[in-house]
C-alpha positions in Angstrom: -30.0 66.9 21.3 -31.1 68.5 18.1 -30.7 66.9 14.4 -27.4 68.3 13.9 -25.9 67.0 16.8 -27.7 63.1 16.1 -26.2 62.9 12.6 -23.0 63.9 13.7 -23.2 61.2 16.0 -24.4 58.8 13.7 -21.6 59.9 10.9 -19.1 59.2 13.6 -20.6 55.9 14.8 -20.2 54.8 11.0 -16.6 55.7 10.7 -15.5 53.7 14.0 -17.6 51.1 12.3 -15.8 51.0 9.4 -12.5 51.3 10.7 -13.4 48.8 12.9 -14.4 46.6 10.2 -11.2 47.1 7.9 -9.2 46.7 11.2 -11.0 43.2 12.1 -10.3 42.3 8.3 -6.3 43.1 8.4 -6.1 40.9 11.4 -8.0 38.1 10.2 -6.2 38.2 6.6 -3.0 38.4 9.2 -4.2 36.0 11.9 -5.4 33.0 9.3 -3.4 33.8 6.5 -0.2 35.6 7.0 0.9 33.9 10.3 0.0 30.2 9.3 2.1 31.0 5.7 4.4 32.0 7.5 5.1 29.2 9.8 4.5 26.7 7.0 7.3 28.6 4.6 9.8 28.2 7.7 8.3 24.3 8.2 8.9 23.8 4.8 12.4 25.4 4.8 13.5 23.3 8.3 11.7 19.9 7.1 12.8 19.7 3.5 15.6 17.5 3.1 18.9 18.0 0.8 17.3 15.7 -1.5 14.4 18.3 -2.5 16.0 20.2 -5.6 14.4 22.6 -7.9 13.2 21.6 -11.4 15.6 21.5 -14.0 14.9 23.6 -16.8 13.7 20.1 -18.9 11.6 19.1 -15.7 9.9 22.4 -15.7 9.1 23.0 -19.3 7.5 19.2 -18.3 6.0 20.8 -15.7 4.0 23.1 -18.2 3.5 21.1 -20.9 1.3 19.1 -17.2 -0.5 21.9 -16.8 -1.2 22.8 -20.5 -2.4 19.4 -21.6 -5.0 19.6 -18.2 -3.5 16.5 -16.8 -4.2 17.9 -13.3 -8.1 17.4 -14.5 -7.9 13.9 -14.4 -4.8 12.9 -11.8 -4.2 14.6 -8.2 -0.9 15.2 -7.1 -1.9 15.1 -2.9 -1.9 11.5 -1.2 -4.5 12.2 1.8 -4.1 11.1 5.2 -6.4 8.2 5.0 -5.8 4.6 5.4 -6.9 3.9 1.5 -4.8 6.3 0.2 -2.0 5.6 2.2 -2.6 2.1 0.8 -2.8 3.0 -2.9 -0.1 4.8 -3.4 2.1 5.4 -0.2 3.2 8.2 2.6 0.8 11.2 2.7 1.8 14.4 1.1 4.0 16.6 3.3 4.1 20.5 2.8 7.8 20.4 2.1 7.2 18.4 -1.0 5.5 21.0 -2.9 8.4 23.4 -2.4 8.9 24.5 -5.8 5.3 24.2 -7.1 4.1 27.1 -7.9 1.1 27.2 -9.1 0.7 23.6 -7.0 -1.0 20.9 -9.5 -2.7 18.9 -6.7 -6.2 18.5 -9.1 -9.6 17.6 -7.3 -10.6 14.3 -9.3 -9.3 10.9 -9.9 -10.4 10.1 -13.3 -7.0 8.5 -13.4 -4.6 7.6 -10.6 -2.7 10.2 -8.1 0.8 10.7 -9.2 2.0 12.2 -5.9 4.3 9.5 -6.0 5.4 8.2 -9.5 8.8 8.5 -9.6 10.6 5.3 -9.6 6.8 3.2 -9.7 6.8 2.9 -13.9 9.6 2.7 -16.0 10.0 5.6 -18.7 9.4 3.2 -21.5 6.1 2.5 -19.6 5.5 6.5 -19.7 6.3 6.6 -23.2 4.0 4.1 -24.5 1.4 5.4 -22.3 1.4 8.6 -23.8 1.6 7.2 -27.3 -1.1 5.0 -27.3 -2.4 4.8 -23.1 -5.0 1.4 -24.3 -1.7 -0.2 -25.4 -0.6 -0.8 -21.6 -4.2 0.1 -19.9 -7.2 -1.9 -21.1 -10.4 0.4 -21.4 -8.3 3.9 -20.4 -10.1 7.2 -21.0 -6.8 9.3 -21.5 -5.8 10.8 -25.1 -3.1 9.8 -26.7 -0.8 12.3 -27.7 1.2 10.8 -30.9 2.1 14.4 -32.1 4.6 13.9 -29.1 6.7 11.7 -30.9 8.3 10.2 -34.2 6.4 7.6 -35.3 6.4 5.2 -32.5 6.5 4.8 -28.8 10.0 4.4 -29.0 10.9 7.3 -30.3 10.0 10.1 -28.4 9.8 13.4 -29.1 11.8 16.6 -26.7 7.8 17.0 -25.4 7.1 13.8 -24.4 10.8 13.7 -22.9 10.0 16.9 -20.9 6.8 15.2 -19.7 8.4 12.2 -18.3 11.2 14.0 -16.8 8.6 16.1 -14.9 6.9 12.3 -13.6 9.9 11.6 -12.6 10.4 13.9 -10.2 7.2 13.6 -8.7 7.8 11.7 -4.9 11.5 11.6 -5.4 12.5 13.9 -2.3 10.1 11.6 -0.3 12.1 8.4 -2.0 15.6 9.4 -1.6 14.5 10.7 2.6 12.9 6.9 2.6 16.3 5.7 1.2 18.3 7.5 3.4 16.2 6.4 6.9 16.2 3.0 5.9 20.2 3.2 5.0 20.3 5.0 9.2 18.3 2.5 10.7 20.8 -0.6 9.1 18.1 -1.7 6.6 18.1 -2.2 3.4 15.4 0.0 0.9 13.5 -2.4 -1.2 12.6 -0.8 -3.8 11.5 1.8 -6.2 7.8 1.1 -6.0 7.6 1.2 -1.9 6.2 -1.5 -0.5 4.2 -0.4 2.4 2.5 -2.4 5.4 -0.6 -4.1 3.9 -3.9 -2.8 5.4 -7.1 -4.5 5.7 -8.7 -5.2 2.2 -5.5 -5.6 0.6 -2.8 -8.4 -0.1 0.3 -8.8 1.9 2.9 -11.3 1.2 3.0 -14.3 3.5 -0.5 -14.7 4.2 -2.6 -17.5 2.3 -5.0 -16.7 -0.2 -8.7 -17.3 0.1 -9.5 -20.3 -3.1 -9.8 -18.7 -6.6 -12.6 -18.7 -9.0 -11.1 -18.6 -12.8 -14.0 -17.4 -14.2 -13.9 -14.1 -12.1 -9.7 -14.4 -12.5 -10.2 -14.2 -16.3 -12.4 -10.8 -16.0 -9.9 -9.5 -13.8 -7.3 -10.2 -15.7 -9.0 -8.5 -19.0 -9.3 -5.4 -17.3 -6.2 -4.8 -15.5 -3.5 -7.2 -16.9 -4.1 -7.8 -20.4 -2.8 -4.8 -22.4 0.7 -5.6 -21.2 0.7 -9.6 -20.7 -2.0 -10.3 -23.5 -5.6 -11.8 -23.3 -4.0 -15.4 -23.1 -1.5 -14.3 -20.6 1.6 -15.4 -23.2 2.9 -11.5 -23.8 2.0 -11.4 -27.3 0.7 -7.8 -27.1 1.2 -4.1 -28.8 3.1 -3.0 -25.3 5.9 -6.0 -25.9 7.2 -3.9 -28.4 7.9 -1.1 -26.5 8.6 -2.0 -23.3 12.0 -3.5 -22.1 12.3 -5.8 -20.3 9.5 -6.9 -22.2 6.2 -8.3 -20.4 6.8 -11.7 -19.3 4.8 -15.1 -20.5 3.3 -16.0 -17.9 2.3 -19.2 -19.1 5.7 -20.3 -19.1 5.9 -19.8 -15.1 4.8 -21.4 -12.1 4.1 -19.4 -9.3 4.0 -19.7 -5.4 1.0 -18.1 -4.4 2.4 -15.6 -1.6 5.1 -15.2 -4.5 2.7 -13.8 -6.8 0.4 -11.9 -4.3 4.1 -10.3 -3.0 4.4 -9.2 -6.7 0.9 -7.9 -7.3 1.5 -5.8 -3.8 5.0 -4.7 -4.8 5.1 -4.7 -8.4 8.8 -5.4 -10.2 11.3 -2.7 -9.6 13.4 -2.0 -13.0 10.7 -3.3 -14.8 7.1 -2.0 -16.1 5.2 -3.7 -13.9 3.7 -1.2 -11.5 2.5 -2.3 -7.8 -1.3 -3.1 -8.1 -2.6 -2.4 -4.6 -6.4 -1.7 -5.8 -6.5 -5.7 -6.3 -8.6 -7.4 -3.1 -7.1 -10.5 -1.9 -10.4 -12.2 -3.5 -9.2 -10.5 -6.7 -6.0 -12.1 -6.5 -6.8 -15.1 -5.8 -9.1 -15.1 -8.8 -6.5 -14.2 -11.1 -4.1 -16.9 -9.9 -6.6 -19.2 -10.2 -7.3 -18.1 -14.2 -3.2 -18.3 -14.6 -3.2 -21.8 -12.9 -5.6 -22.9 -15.5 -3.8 -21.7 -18.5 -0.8 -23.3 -17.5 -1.9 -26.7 -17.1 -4.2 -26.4 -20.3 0.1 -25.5 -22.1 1.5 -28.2 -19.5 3.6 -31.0 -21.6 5.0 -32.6 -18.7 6.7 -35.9 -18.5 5.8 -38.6 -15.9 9.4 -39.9 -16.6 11.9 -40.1 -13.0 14.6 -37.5 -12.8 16.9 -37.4 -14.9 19.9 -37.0 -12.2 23.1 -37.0 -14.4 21.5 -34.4 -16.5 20.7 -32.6 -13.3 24.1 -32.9 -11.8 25.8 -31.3 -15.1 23.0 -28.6 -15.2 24.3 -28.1 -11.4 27.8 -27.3 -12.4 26.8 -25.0 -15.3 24.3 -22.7 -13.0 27.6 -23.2 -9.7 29.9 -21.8 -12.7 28.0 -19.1 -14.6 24.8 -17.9 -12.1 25.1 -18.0 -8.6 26.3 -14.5 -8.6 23.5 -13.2 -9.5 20.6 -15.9 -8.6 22.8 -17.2 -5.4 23.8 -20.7 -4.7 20.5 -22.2 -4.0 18.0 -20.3 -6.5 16.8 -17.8 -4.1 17.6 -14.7 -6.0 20.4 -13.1 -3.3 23.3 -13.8 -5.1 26.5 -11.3 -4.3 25.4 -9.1 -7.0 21.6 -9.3 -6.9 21.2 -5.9 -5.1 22.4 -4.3 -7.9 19.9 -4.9 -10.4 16.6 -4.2 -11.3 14.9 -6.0 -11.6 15.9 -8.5 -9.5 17.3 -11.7 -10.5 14.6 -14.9 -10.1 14.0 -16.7 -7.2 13.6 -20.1 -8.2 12.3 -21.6 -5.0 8.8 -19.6 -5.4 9.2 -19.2 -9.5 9.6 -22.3 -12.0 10.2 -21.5 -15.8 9.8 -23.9 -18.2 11.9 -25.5 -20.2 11.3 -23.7 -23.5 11.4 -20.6 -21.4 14.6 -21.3 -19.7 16.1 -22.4 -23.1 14.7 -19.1 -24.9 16.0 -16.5 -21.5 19.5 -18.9 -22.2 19.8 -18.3 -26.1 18.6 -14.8 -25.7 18.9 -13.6 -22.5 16.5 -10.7 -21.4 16.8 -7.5 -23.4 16.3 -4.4 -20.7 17.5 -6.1 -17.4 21.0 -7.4 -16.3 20.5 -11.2 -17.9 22.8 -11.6 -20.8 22.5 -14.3 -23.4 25.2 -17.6 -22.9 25.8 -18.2 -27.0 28.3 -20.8 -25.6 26.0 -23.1 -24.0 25.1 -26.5 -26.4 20.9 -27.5 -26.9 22.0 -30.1 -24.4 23.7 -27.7 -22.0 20.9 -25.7 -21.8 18.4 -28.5 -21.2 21.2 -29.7 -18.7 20.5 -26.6 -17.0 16.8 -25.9 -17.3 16.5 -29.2 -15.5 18.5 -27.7 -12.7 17.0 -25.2 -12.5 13.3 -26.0 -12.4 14.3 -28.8 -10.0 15.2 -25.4 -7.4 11.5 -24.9 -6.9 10.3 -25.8 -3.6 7.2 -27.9 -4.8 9.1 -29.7 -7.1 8.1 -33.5 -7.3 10.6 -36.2 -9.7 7.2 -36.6 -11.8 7.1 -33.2 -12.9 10.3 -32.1 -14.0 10.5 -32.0 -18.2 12.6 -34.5 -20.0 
């Protein structure tokens, strides 16, 4: 074979080579990335349910305003299939969820929390004063503020900050209304907006006891995660009152069931600001009921005097007369109307107000929830039926309900 013929060989041996190569490349790029997209776009377009709309034009100019202001540098959008996440903040992401994404927003750190699932966990006016001033309703927060979104105030926001909080809300609520719908098939009844989920290990779930509470640690809990909205004396004298409705409650007007309170830490209030705080150990909890146990017999003016039962019995036929349909006939909160509100109406077995409170809720009621005020009711009517009712709770001894 003579020189010629060897390069021709070799020239030839390149080409085959190199259509060898681009051919191996066109089926990979086909084989891992054109067959799986294409099997996902028709899983996506058979598993997304009715519920799954595309962005209104608001929602989307939200949508970019996200993207400009780099919120996807600090929040994910993706809850993993792990048993913490899951925990945190609810059913993994699906595929089908991201229909309309495009680019996706999904983010790779969690400087702040994901918000795969926000819709329907904080109320708008929650949103709103986050935005405004995010240290108002989250002690220590790293986020900017972004006042140029609105007029003056929290309360008056601005078509940007609208946008943006139109966009949050549309993030899980596909996956909310197909949980909705399930539950509705399967005879149940959805509980609420900020899905409660199955406790896992290292986390609180209703029902079980709670390991004994150390105040001390309670009161550094409660500094970080509690008092921006509640207040550092747990009374709701804060800059958040102002702008959130129903404002935060004072929580040293209140006694608590334990498994009561742990059930609202785990679930947080639907209707209401108060998010689900699932990052809270049932050591943590404890701890924090413990602090709020001590503050409330530090206000405590209670009366060793016996029960006063003709006041009782007329504070009886007030709450039979003007209540039950919303609190039911024995306190418990599942009155014929309850379902209908959120937040829900009080259960008064595991929650005792006090009387000042219950007199102040009477006169007032509670601005941003379904509890009107009764202007009719007398000073003796209402003590009439703040007697009542804090003789509903289920620990309730004759030495400590207030004269």
């Amino acid at each position: 074979m003579n020189k010629r013929d060897s390069g021709g060989l070799f020239s030839f041996s390149l080409a085959v080579m190199f259509i060898a190569g681009v051919v191996f490349f066109c089926l990979s790029v086909i084989v891992l990335g054109v067959l799986p997209g294409m099997r996902l776009d028709k899983s996506i377009v058979q598993n997304s349910p009715v519920s799954n709309v595309p962005y209104t034009g608001e929602e989307w100019r939200g949508r970019q305003i996200y993207a400009a202001q780099g919120c996807a540098y600090c929040h994910t959008q993706q809850v993993r299939f792990t048993p913490e996440d899951r925990r945190r903040f609810g059913p993994s992401t699906e595929a089908w969820e991201t229909r309309y994404d495009s680019p996706q927003l999904w983010g790779t750190r969690r400087i702040g929390p994901d918000l795969a699932r926000e819709s329907g966990v904080r109320s708008d006016d929650w949103q709103y004063a986050h935005l405004y001033n995010p240290r108002a309703v989250v002690s220590g927060s790293v986020m900017p503020a972004y006042p140029w979104m609105f007029d003056g105030s929290a309360a008056r926001p601005g078509n940007d900050a609208r946008a943006l909080v139109a966009y949050l809300r549309t993030l899980g609520r596909a996956r909310d209304e197909q949980e909705k719908a399930q539950t509705a098939e399967a005879g149940q009844r959805y509980a609420n907006p900020s899905r409660p989920i199955p406790a896992v290990s290292g986390s609180v779930q209703a029902g079980l006891p709670l390991p004994p509470g150390n105040a001390h640690n309670g009161q550094r809990v409660w500094s970080h995660y509690c008092s921006a909205c509640h207040g550092g004396e747990a009374d709701g004298q804060t800059l958040a009152a102002a702008s959130l409705r129903p404002a935060p409650a004072n929580l040293t007007a209140f006694n608590y069931d334990p498994q009561a309170f742990a059930a609202i830490l785990h679930n947080g209030v639907a209707g209401s600001a108060m998010p689900a705080w699932r990052d809270l150990s049932p050591q943590q909890v404890a701890d924090v009921y413990a602090w709020l146990r001590d503050r409330k017999q530090q206000k405590a003016t209670v009366s060793a005097s016996p029960l006063l039962a003709a006041s009782i019995a007329q504070g009886a036929t007030l709450y039979a007369e003007n209540c039950t349909t919303c609190h039911g006939i024995n306190g418990d909160g599942k009155g014929p109307s309850a379902a209908l509100y959120a937040p829900a109406p009080f259960n008064f077995l595991h929650l005792q107000p006090d009387m000042a409170e219950i007199d102040r809720v009477v006169r007032n009621g509670i601005p941003g929830s379904a509890m009107p005020p009764f202007p009719q009711f007398s000073a003796e009517q209402r003590a009439d039926l703040a007697r009542y009712i804090r003789s509903l709770h289920t620990s309730e001894q004759p030495s400590t309900v207030q004269r």
